[in-house]
ZATORTOR-61777 format. One record per residue: residue number from 1; residue in one letter; x, y, z of N, C-alpha, C in turn. Coordinates in steps of 0.02 Angstrom, whole numbers. Atoms other than C-alpha are relative to their C-alpha. Last residue first. Layout:
BEGIN
SITE    nr   rest     n.px     n.py     n.pz    ca.px    ca.py    ca.pz     c.px     c.py     c.pz
SITE   NUM      a        X        Y        Z        X        Y        Z        X        Y        Z
...
***
This chain:
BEGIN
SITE    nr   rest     n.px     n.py     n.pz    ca.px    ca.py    ca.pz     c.px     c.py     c.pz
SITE    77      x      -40       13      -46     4593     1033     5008      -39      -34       64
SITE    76      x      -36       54       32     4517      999     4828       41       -3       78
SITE    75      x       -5       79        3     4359     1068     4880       21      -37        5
SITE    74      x       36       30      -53     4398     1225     4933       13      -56       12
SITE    73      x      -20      -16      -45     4495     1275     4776        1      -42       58
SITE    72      x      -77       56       32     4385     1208     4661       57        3       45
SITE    71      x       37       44      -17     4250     1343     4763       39      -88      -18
SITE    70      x        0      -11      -94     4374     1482     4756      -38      -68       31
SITE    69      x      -64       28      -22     4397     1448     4563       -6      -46       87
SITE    68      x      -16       75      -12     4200     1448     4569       63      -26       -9
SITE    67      x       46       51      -29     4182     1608     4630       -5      -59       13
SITE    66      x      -27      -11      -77     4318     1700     4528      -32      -46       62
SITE    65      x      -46       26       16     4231     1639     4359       20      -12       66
SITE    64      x       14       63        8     4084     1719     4448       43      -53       -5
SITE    63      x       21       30      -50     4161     1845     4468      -15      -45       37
SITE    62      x      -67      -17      -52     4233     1877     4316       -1      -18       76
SITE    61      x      -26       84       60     4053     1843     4218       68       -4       49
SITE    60      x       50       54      -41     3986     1981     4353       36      -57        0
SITE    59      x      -22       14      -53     4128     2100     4282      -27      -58       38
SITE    58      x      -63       39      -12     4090     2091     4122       34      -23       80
SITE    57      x       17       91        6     3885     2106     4172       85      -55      -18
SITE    56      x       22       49      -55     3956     2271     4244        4      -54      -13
SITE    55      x      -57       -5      -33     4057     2347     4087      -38      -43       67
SITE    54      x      -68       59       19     3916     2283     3973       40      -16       24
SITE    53      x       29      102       -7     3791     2373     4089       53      -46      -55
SITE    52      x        8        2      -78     3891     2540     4066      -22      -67       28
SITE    51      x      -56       21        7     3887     2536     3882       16      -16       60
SITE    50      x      -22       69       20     3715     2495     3890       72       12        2
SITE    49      x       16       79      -46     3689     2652     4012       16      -84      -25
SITE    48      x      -65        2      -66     3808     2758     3884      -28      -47       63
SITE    47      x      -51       18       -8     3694     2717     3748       60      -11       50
SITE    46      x       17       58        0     3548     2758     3843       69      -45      -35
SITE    45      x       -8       22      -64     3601     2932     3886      -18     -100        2
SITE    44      x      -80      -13      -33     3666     2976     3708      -24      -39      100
SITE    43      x      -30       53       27     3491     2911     3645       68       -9       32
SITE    42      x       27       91      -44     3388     2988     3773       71      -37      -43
SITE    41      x        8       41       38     3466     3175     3721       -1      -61       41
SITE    40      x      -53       15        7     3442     3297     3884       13      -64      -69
SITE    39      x      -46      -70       22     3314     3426     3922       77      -43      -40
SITE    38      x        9       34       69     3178     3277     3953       52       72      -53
SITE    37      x       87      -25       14     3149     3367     4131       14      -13      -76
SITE    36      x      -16      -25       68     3367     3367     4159      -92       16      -34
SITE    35      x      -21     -102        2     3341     3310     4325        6       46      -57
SITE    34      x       33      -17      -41     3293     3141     4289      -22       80       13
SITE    33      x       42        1       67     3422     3118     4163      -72       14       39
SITE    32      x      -13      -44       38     3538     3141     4303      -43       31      -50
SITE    31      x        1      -70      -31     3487     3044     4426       -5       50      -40
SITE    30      x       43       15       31     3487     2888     4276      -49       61       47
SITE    29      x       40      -26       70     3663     2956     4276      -83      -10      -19
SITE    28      x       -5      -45       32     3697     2918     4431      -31       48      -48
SITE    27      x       66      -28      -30     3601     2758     4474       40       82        5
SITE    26      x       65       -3       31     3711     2699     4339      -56       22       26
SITE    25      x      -20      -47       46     3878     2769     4422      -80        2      -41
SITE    24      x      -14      -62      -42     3846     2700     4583      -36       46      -67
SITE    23      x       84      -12      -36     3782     2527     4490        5       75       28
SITE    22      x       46       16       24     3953     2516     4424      -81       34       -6
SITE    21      x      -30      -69       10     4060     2574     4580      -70        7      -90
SITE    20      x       52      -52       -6     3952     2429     4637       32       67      -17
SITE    19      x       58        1      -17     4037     2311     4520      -33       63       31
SITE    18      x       19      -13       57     4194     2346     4537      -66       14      -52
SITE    17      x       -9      -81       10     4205     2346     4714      -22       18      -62
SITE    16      x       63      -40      -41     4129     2171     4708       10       67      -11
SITE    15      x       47       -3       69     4278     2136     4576      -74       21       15
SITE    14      x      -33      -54       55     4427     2200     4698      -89       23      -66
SITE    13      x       45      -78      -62     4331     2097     4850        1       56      -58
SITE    12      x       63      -33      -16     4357     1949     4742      -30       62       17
SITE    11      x       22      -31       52     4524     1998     4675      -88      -15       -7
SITE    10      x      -20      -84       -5     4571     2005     4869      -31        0      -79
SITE     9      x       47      -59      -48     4487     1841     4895        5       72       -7
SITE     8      x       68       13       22     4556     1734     4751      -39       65       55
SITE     7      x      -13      -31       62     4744     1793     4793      -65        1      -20
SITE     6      x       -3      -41       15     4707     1725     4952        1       67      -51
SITE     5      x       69      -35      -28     4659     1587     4909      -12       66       22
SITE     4      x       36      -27       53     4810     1572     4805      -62       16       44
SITE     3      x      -17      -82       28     4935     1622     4961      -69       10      -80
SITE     2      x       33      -43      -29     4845     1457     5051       26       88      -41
SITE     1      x       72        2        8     4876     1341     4927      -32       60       35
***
């Protein structure tokens, strides 16, 4: 019991990481487009932010999942 909780915590920490690497990247690019003074196609930069937010909100869902293993987990001991 105790090696899965473990196992739950490290691919917690794995999916936090994941996450703000995420957000890094989207407050990136939205740097970017910034700087650019309307020099840069919106559509290409907006696509790539939704593609970007899909890849997060997967991760959230994962998390979450992760979350309430950890919480079933808990409980049952």
């Amino acid at each position: 019991m105790q090696d899965v909780a473990e196992i739950y915590q490290q691919e917690e920490i794995h999916l936090l990481g994941m996450i703000q690497v995420c957000e890094t990247c989207r407050d990136i690019i939205l740097n970017f487009v910034r700087q650019q003074n309307g020099k840069i196609n919106g559509i290409v930069m907006e696509d790539l932010l939704i593609s970007l937010f899909k890849v997060e909100m997967e991760q959230r869902e994962n998390l979450l999942h992760m979350q309430l293993a950890k919480a079933r987990l808990s409980s049952a001991t």
